[in-house]
Backbone as XML, in Angstrom:
<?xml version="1.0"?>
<chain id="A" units="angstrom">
  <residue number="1" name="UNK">
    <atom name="N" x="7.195" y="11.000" z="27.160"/>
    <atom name="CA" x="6.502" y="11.240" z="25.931"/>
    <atom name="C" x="6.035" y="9.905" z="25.365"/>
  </residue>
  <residue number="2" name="UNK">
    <atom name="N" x="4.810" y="10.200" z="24.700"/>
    <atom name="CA" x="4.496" y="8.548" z="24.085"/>
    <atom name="C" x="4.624" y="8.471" z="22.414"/>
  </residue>
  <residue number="3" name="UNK">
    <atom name="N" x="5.358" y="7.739" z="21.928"/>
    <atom name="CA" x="5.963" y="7.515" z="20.481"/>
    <atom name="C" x="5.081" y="6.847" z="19.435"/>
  </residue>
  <residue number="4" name="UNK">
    <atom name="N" x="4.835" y="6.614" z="18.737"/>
    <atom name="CA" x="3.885" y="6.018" z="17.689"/>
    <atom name="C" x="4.305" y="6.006" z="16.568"/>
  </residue>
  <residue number="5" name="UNK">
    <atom name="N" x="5.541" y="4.604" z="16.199"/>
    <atom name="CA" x="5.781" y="4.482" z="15.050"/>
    <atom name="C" x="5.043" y="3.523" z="13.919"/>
  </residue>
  <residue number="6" name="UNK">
    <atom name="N" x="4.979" y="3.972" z="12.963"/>
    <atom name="CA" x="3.813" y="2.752" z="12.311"/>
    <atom name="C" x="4.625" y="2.459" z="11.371"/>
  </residue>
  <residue number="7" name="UNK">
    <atom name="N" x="4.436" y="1.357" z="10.039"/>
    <atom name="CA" x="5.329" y="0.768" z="9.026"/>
    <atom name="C" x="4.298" y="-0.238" z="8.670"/>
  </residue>
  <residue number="8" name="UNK">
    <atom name="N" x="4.875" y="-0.288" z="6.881"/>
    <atom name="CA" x="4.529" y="-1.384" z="6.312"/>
    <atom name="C" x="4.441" y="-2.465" z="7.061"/>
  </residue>
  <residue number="9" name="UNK">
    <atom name="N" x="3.575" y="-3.688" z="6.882"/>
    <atom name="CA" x="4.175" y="-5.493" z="7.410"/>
    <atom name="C" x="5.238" y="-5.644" z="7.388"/>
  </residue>
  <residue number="10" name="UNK">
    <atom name="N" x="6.307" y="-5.365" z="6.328"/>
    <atom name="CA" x="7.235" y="-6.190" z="5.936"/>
    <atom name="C" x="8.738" y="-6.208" z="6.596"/>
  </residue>
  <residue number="11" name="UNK">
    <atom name="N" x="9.133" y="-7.049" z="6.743"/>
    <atom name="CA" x="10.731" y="-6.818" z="7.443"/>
    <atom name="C" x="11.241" y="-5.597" z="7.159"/>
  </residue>
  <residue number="12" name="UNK">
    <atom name="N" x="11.472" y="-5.477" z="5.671"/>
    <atom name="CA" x="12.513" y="-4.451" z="4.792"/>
    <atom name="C" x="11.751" y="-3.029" z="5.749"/>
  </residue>
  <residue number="13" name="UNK">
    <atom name="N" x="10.509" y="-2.840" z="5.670"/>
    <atom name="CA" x="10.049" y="-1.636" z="6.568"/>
    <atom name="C" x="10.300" y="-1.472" z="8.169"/>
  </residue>
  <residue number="14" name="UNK">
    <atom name="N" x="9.835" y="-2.440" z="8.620"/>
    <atom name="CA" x="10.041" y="-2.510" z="10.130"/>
    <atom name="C" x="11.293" y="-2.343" z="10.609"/>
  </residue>
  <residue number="15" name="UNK">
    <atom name="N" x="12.545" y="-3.445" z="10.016"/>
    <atom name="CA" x="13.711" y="-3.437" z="10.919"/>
    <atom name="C" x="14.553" y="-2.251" z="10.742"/>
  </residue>
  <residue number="16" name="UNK">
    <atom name="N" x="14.321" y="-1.418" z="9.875"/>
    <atom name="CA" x="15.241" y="-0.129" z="9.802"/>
    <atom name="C" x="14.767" y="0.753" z="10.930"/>
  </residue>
  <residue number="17" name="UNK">
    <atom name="N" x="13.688" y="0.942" z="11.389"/>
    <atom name="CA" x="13.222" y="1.324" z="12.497"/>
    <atom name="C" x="13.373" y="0.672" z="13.708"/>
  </residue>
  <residue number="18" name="UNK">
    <atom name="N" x="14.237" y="-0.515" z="13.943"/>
    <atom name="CA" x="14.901" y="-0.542" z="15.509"/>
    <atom name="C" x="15.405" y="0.114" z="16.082"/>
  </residue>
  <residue number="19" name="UNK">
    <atom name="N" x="16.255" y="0.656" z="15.372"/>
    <atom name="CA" x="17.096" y="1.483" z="16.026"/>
    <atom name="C" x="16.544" y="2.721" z="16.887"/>
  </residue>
  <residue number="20" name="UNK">
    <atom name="N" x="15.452" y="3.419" z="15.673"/>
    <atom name="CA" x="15.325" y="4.382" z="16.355"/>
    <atom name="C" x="14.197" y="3.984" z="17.608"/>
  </residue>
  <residue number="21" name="UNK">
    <atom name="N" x="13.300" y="2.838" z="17.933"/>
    <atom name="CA" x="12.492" y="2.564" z="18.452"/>
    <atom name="C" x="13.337" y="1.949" z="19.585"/>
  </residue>
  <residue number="22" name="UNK">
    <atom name="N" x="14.656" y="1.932" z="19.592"/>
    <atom name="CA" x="15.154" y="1.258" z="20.859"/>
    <atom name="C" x="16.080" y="2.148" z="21.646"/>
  </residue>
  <residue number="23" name="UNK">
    <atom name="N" x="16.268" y="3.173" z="21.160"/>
    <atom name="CA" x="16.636" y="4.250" z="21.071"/>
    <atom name="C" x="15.210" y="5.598" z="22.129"/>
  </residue>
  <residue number="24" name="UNK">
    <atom name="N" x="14.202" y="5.331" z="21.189"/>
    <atom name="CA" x="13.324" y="5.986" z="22.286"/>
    <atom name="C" x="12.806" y="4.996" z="23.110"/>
  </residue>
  <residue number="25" name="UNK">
    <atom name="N" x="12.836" y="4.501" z="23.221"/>
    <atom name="CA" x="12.423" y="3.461" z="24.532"/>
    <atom name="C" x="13.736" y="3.894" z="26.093"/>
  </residue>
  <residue number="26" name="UNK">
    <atom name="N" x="15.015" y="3.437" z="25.018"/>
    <atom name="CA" x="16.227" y="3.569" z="25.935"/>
    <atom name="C" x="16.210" y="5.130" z="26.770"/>
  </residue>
  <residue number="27" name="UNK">
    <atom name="N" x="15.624" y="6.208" z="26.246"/>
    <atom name="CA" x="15.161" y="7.218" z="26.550"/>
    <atom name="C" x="14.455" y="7.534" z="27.404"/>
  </residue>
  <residue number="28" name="UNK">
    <atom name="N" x="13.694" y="6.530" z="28.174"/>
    <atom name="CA" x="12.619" y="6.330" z="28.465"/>
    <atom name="C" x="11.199" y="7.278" z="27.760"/>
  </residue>
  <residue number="29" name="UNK">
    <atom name="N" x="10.728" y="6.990" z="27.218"/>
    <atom name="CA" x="9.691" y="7.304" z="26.375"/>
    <atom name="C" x="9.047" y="5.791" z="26.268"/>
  </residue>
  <residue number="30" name="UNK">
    <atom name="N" x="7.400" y="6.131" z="25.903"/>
    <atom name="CA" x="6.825" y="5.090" z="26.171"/>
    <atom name="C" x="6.426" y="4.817" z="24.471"/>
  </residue>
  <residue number="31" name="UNK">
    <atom name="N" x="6.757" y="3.934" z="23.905"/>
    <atom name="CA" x="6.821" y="3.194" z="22.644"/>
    <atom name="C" x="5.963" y="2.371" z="21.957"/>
  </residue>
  <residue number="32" name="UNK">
    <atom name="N" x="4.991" y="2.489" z="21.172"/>
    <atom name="CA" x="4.195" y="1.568" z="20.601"/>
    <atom name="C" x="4.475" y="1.478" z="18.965"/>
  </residue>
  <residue number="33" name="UNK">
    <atom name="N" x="4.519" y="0.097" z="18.438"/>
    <atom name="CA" x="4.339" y="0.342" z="16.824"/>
    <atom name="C" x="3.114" y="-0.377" z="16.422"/>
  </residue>
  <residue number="34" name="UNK">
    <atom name="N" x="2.506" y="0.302" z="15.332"/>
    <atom name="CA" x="1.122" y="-0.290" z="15.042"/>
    <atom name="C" x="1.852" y="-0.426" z="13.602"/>
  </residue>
  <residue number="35" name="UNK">
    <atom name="N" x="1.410" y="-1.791" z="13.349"/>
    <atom name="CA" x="1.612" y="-2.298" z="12.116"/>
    <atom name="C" x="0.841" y="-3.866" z="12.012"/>
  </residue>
  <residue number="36" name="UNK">
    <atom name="N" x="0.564" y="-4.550" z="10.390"/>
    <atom name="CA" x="0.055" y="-5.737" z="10.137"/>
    <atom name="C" x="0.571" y="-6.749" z="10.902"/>
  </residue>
  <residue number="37" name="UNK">
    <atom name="N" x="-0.466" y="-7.313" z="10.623"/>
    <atom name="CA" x="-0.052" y="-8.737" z="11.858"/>
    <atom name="C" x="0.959" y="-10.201" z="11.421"/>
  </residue>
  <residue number="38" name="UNK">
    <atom name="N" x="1.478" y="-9.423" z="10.042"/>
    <atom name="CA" x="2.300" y="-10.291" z="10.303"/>
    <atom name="C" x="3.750" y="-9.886" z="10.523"/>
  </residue>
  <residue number="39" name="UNK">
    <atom name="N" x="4.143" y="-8.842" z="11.550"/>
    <atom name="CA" x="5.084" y="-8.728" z="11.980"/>
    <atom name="C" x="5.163" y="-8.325" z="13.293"/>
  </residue>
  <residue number="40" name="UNK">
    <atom name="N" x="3.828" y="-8.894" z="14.293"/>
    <atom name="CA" x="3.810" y="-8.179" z="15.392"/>
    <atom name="C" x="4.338" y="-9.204" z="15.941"/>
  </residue>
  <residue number="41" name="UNK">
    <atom name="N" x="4.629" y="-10.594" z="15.691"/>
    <atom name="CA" x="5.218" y="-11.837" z="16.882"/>
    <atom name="C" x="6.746" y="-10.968" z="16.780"/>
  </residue>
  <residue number="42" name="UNK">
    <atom name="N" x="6.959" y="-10.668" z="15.739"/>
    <atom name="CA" x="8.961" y="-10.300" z="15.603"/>
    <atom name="C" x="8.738" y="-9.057" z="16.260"/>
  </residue>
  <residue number="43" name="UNK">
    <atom name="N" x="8.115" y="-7.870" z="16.626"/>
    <atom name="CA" x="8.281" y="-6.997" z="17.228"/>
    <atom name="C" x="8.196" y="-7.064" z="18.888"/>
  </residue>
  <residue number="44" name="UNK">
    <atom name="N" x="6.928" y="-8.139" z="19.312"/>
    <atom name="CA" x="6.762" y="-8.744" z="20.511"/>
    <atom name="C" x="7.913" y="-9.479" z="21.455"/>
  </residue>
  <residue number="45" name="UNK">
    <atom name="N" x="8.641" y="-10.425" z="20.605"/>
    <atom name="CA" x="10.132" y="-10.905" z="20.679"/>
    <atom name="C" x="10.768" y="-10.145" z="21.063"/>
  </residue>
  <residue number="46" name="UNK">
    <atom name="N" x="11.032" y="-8.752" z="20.573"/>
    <atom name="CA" x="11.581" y="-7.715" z="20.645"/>
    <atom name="C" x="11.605" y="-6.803" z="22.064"/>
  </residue>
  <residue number="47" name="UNK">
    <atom name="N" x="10.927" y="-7.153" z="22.523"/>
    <atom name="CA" x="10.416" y="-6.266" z="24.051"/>
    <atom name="C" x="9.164" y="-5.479" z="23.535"/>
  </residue>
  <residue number="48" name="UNK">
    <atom name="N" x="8.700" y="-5.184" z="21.875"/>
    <atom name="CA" x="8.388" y="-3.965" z="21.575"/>
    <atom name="C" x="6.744" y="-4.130" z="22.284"/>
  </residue>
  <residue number="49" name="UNK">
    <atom name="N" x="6.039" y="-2.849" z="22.340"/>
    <atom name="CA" x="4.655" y="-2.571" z="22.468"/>
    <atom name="C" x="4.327" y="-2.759" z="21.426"/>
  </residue>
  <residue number="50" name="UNK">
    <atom name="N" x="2.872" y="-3.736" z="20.600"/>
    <atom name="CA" x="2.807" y="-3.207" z="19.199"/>
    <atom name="C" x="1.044" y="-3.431" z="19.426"/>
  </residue>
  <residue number="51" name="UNK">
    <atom name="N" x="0.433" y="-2.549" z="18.243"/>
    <atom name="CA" x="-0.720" y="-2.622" z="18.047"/>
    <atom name="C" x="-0.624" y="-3.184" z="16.660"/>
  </residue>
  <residue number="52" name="UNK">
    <atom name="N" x="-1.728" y="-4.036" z="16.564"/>
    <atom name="CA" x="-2.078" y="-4.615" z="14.904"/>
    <atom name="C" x="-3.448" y="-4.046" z="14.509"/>
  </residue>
  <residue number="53" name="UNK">
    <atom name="N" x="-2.276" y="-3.158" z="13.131"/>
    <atom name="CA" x="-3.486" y="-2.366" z="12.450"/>
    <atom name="C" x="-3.022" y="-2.538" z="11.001"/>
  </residue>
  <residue number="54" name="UNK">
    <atom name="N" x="-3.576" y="-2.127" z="10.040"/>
    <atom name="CA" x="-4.055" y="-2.253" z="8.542"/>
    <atom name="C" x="-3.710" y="-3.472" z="8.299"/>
  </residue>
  <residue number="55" name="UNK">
    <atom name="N" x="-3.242" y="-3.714" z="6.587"/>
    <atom name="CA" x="-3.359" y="-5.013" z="6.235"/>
    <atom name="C" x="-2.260" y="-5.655" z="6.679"/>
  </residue>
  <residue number="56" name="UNK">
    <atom name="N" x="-2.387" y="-6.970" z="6.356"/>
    <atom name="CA" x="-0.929" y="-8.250" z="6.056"/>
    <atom name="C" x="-0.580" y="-7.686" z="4.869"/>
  </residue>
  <residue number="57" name="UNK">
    <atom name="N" x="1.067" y="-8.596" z="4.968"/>
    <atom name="CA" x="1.808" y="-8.118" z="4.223"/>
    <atom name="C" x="1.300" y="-8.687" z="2.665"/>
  </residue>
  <residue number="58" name="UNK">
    <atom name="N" x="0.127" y="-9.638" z="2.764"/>
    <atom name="CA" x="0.078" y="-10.264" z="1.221"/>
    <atom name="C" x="-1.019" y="-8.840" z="0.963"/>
  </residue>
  <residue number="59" name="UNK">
    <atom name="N" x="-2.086" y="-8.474" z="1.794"/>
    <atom name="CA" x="-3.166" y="-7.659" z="1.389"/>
    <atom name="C" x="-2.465" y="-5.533" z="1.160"/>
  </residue>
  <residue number="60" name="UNK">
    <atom name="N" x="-1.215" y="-6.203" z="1.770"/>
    <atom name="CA" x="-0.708" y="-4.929" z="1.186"/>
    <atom name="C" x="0.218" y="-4.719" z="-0.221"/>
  </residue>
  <residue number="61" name="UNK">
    <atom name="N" x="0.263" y="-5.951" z="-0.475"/>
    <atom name="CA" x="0.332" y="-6.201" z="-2.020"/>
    <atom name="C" x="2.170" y="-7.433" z="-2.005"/>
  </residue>
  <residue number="62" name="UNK">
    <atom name="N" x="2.521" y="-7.528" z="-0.694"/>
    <atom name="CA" x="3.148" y="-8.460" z="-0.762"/>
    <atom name="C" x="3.563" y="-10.167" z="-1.096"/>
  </residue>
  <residue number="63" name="UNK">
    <atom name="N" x="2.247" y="-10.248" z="-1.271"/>
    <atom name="CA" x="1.887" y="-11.876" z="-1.890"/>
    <atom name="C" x="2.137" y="-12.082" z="-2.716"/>
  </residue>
  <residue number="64" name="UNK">
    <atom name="N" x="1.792" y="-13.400" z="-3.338"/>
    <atom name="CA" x="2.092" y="-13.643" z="-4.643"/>
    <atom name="C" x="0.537" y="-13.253" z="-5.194"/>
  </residue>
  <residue number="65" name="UNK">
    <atom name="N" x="0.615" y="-12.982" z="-6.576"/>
    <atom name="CA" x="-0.686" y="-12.351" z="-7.381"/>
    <atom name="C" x="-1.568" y="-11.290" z="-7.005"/>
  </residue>
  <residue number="66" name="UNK">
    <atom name="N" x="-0.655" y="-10.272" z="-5.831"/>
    <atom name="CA" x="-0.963" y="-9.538" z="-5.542"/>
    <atom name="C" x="-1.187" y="-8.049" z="-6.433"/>
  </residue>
  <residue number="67" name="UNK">
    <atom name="N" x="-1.510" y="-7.410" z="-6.768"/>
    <atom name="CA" x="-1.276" y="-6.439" z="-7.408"/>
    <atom name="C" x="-1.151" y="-4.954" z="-6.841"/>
  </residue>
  <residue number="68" name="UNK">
    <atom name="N" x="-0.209" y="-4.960" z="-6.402"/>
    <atom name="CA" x="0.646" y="-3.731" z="-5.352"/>
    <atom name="C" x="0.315" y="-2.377" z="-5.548"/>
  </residue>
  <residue number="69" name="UNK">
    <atom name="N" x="0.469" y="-2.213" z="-7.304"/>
    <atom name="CA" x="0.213" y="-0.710" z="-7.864"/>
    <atom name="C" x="-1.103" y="-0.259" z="-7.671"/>
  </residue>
  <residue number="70" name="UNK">
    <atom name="N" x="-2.066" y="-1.171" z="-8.083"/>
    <atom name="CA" x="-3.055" y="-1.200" z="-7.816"/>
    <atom name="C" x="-3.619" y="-0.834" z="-6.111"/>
  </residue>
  <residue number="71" name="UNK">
    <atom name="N" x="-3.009" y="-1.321" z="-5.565"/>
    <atom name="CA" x="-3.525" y="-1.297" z="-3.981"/>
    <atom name="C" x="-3.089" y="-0.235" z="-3.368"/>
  </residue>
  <residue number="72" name="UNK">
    <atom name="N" x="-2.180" y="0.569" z="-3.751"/>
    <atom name="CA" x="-1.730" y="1.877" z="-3.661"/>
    <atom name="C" x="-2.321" y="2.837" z="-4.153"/>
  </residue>
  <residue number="73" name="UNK">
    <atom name="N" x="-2.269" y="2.584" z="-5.621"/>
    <atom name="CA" x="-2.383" y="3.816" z="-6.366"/>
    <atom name="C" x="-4.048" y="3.783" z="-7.116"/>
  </residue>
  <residue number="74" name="UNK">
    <atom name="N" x="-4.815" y="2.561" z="-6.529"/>
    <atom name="CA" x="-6.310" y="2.393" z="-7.273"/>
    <atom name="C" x="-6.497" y="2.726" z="-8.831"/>
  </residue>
  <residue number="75" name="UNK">
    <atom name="N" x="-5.290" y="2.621" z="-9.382"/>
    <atom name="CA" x="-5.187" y="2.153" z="-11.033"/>
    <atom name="C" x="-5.313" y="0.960" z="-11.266"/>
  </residue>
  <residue number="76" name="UNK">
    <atom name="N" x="-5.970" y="0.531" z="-12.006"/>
    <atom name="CA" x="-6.007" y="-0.692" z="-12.460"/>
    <atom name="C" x="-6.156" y="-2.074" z="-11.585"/>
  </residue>
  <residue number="77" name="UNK">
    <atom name="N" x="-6.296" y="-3.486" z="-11.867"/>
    <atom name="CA" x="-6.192" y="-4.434" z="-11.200"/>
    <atom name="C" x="-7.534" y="-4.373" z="-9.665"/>
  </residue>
  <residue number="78" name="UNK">
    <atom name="N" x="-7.235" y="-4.959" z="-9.049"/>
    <atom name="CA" x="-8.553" y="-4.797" z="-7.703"/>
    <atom name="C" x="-8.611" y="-3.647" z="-7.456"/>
  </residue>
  <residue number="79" name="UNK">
    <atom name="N" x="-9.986" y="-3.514" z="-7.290"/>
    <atom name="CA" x="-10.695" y="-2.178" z="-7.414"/>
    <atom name="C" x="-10.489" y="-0.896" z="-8.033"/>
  </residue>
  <residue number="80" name="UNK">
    <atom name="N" x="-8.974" y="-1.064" z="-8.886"/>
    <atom name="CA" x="-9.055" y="0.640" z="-9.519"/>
    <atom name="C" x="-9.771" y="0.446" z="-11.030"/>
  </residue>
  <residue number="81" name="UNK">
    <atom name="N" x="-9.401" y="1.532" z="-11.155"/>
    <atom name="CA" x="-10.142" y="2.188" z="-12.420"/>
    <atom name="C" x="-9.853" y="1.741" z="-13.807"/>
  </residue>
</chain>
């Protein structure tokens, strides 16, 4: 079977999902995670398959002067309402 886990950039998202991603691998199942690029060197390290897709972790509101609510929820701040 082929797996497709995706996650935020950020550590706090990604590493709770080892387990189960090493877990279906150990399964043999064929494993990819698509996530921002700034966590695909630590998943690569990892043995993992990864695709880099949506933002970094600053453009997903992890930066500094980022405005998070906003980038979620398009209230207020960049580009909301």
């Amino acid at each position: 079977m082929r797996v497709l886990f995706t996650a935020c950039p950020m550590f706090g998202h990604v590493n709770p999902m080892l387990p189960l991603i090493d877990a279906a691998r150990d399964a043999g199942h064929d494993v990819v995670v698509a996530t921002g690029a700034d966590v695909v060197a630590h998943l690569r390290g990892r043995g993992v398959t990864t695709w880099t897709a949506g933002p970094t972790h600053r453009e997903a509101g992890g930066g500094p002067g980022a405005d998070w609510l906003a980038y979620f929820t398009g209230v207020g701040g960049v580009g909301g309402a």
